[in-house]
Each structure stands twice: as structure tokens, then as C-alpha cells.
C-alpha positions in Angstrom: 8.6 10.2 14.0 10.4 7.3 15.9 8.2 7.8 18.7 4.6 7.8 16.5 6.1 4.5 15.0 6.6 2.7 18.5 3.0 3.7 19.1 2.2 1.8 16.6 4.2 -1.1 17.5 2.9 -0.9 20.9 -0.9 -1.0 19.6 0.1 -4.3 17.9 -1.0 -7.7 19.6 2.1 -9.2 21.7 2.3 -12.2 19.2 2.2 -9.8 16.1 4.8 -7.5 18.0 7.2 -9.8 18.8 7.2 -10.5 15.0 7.9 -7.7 13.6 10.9 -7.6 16.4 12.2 -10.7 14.8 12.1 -9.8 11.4 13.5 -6.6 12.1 17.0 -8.6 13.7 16.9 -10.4 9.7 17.0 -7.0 8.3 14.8 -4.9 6.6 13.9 -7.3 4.2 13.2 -10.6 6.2 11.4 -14.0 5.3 8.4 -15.6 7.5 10.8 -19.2 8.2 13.6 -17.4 9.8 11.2 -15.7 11.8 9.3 -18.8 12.9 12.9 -20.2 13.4 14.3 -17.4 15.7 10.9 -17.5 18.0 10.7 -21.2 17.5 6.5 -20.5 16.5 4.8 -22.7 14.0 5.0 -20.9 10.8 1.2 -20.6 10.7 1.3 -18.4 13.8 3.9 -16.3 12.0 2.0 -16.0 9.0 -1.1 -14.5 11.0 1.4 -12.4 12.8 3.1 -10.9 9.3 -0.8 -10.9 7.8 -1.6 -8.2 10.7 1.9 -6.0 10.2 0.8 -5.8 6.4 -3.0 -5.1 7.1 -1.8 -2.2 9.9 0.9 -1.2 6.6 3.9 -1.2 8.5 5.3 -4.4 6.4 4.7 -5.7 2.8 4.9 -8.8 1.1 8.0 -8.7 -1.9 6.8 -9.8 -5.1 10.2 -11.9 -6.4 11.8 -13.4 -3.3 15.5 -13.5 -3.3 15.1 -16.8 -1.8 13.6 -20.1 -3.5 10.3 -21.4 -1.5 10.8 -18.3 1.1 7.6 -16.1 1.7 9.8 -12.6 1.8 8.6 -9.3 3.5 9.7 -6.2 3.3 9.3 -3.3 6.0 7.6 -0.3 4.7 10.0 2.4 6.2 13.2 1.5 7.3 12.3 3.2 10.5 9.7 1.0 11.2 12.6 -2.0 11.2 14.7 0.1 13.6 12.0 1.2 15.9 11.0 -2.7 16.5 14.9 -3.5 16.7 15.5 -0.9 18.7 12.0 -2.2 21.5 13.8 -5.7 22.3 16.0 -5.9 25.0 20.2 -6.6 24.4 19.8 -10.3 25.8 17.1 -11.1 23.6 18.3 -9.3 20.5 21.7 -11.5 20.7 19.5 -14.4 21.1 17.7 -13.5 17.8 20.9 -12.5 15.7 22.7 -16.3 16.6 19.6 -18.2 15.3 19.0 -16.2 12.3 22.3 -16.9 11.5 21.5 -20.6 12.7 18.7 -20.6 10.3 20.7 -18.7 6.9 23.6 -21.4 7.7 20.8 -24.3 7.7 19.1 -23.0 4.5 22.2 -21.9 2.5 24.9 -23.9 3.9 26.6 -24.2 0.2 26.0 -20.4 -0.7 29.5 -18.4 -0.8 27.3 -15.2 -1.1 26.0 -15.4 2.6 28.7 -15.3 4.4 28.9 -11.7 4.5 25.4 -12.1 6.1 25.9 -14.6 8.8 29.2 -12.8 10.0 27.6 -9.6 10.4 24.5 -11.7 12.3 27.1 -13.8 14.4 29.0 -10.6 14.7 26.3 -8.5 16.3 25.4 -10.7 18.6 29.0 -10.8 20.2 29.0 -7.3 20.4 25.9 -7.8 22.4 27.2 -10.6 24.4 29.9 -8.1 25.1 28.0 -4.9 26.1 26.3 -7.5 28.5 29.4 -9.1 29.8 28.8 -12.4 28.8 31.6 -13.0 26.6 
């Protein structure tokens, strides 16, 4: 199954790709800003980029965001979020983890109920830094 689902992935245009790698660092539910963050894309070219994962059905929008003024997506299987998380190389993925959580503690700095979030983000990406022995 994993291996059908990185076919997919891999049929994807590299802009579209490297989305759906992004969003799959925010979790299986992510939102199009912290992707445009993390990649550092204008959030039209992520928008373009989420607007193929849904027509290929591998992503779909959610219909109540948890977050006010944040388009939300949702991956269709959470194998689909683990195959793309799984594709983007230790370096990078660290990269990814430290400006999500960049991003949440921008957006929600006054929001007890993300800390949870942004220590497991911040605490991934040492555990990458780690494995890599950069920290």
C-alpha cells in the first residue's frame, strides 16, 4: 500500500510534492499559511499546490477549521501523510518541524492549548538534529 501511495506522490509536480511534504510535518490535519511559512512560498503558489493534492484525492479541504482565518486541509489517509513525511530527507524534515513550530508560536502566541503542539514540533526536530549529529 505504502509503496502504490509514493507512486502517487512521485507522479505529483515537484512544487505540488513538496507540499504535501510540508503539510505532512504539521500533521495530518495541516493549514495552507503554515505551509507557505515552512517553504517560505507565496500563499497563492501553495493554494495551487493544495488545489492539485485535492483534485488527485490524496488531501481534502475541512469544512470548520479549528483555526480562525486558516484555510485547513485534511489528508485523506493517514498513510498518505506518512508516505510524504516519510520521502523528505532528516535535514530537511528538522528544518520543517522548527518553522512550523515558528509559525503556531507566531499565530497563537497567547494560546495555553498549543503548547503541547509546539514541544512535540520543537521536540522532533532535536531528535533529528540528533540522529544527524548536529546537536
Amino acid at each position: 500500500m505504502q509503496a502504490l501511495i509514493a507512486s502517487r506522490l512521485d507522479l505529483l509536480p515537484a512544487g505540488a510534492r513538496a507540499i504535501a511534504q510540508a503539510a505532512s510535518v504539521v500533521g495530518r490535519v495541516f493549514w495552507s499559511k503554515a505551509v507557505a511559512f515552512a517553504r517560505s512560498l507565496p500563499t497563492a503558489e501553495v493554494a495551487a499546490g493544495i488545489r492539485e493534492l485535492v483534485d488527485r484525492d490524496l488531501v481534502w479541504p475541512v469544512r470548520t477549521p479549528s483555526m480562525t482565518g486558516q484555510e485547513e486541509h485534511s489528508f485523506r489517509h493517514i498513510l498518505v501523510r506518512d508516505v510524504a513525511y516519510g520521502q523528505i530527507p532528516r535535514a530537511n524534515r528538522a528544518m520543517l518541524h522548527e518553522e512550523i513550530a515558528r509559525w503556531i508560536e507566531a499565530i497563537v502566541a497567547d494560546n495555553e492549548d498549543v503548547v503541547g503542539i509546539l514541544a512535540h514540533h520543537y521536540d522532533r526536530a532535536l531528535e533529528l538534529r540528533v540522529s544527524l549529529g548536529e546537536a
